[in-house]
C-alpha positions in Angstrom: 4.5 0.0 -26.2 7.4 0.2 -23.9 6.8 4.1 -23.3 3.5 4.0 -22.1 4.1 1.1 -19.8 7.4 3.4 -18.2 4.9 6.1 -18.2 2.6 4.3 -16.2 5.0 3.1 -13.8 6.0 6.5 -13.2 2.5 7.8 -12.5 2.1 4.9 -10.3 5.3 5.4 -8.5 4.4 9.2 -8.5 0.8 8.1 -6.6 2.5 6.2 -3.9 4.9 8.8 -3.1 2.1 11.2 -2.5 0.1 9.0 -0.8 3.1 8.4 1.7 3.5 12.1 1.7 0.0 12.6 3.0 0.0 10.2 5.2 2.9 11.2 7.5 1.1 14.6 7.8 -1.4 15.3 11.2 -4.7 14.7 11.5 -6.9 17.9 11.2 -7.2 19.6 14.9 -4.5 17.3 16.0 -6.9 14.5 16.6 -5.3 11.1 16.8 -5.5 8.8 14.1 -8.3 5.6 14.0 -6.0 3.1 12.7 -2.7 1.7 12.6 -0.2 4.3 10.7 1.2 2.9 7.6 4.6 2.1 8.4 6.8 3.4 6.3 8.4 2.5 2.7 11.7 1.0 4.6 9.5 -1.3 6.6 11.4 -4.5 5.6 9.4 -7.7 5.4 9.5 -10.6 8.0 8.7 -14.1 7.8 5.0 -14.7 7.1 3.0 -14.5 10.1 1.9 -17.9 12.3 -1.1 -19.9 12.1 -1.3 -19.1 15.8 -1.0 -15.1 15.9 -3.6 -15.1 12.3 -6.3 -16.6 14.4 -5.8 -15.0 17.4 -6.1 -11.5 15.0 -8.8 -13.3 13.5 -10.7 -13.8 16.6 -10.5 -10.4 18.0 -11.8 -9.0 14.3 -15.4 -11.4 14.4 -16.0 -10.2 18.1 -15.6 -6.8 16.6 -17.8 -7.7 13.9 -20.4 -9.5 16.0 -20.5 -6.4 18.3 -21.5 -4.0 15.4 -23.7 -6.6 14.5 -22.2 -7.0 10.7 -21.2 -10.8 9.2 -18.1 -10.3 7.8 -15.5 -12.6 6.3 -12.0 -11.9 8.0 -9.0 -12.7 5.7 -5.1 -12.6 7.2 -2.1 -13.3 4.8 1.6 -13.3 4.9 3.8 -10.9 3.7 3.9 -12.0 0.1 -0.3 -12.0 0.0 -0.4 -15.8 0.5 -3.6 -17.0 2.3 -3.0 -17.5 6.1 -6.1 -18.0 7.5 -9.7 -17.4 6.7 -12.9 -17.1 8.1 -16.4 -16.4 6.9 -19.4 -15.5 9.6 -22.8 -17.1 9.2 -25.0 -14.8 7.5 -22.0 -13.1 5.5 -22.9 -12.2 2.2 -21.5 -14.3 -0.5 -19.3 -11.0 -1.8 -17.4 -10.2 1.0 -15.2 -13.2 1.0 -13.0 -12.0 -2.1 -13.0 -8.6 -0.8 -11.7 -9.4 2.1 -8.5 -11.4 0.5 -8.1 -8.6 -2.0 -8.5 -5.8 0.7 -5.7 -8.0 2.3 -3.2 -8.6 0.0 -3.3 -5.1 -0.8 -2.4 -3.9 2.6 0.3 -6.6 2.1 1.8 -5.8 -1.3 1.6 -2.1 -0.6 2.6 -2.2 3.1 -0.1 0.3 3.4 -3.6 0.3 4.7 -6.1 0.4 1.9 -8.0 3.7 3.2 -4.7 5.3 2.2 -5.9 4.2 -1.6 -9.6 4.6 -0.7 -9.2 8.5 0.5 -6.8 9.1 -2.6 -8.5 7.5 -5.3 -10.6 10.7 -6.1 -8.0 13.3 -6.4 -5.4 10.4 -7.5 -7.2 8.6 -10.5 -3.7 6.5 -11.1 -4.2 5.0 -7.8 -7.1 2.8 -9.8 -4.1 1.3 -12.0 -1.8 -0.2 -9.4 -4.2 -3.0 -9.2 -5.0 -2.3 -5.6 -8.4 -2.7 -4.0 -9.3 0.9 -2.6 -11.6 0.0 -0.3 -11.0 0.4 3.9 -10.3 -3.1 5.7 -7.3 -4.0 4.5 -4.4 -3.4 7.5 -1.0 -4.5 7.4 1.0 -6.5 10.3 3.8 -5.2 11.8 5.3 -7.2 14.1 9.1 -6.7 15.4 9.5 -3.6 12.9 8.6 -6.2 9.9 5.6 -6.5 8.0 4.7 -9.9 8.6 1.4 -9.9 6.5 -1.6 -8.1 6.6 -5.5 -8.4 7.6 -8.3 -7.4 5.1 -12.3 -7.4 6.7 -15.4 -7.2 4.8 -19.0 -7.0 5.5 -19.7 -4.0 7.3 -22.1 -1.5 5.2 -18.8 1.4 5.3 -15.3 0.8 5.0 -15.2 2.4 8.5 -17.2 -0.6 10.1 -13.9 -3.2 8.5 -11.8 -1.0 9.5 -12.8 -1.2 12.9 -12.4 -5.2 13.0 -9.4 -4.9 11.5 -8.0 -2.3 13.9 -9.2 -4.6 16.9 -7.4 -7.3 15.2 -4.0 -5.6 14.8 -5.1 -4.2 18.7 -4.9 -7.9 19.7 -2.0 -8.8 18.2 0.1 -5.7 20.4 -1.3 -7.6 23.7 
């Protein structure tokens, strides 16, 4: 039992390397990137971020939201994926709240934004075994050169729309 457990550690150690690989590499045509880039493996973990600076990223993801007109639920954690702050827009459907604390904790746990595991999952099937949720929305928080928690949104019809509040979210949070 213990081999295929090492095994699968390895393939799931193997994953992440790639993924960082691919990450670090430019952007077709040299375009810039439309999110936050990952920060890397070595990114040491802060304290958990305040109950000031979650809603203030909250805040700045629902006007996002509201502007593309999608109810989403908006979910920030600390470093260690515990719940910070949450909030749920009228209208939101029922779903999205989990999604948006898993989305969130991933980006946490991972210190990676969860499009990372969304864009690798098909040419990466082992990506589906690390127990993260590979859907876009999930950002983490990098404040002071330490991952101080992370911001997962849900709602939009594509993971592009959550990626967008969370982007204006981690946006905010550099003002």
């Amino acid at each position: 039992m213990r081999i295929p457990l090492f095994a699968a550690a390895v393939l799931g150690a193997s994953a992440l390397f790639a993924l960082s690989a691919q990450a670090q590499q430019p952007a077709p045509g040299g375009a810039p990137p439309q999110q936050q880039a990952a920060p890397t493996q070595q990114t040491p973990y802060g304290l958990p971020i305040d109950l000031a600076l979650a809603r203030k990223a909250a805040d700045a993801a629902v006007a996002k939201a509201k502007q593309t007109g999608f109810p989403s639920a908006i979910a920030i954690v600390g470093p260690a994926g515990e719940l910070v702050f949450f909030e749920k827009m009228d209208n939101a459907n029922n779903s999205v709240s989990a999604l948006a604390i898993k989305k969130a904790r991933s980006a946490a746990g991972f210190r990676r934004p969860t499009k990372l595991f969304e864009d690798g999952l098909a040419t990466r099937p082992v990506i589906g075994q690390l127990g993260v949720t590979a859907v876009g929305g999930g950002m983490p928080i990098v404040l002071k050169a330490r991952a101080v928690g992370a911001i997962g949104a849900s709602g939009a019809p594509t993971s592009e729309g959550d990626i967008q509040a969370a982007q204006a979210a981690i946006d905010a949070l550099g003002k």
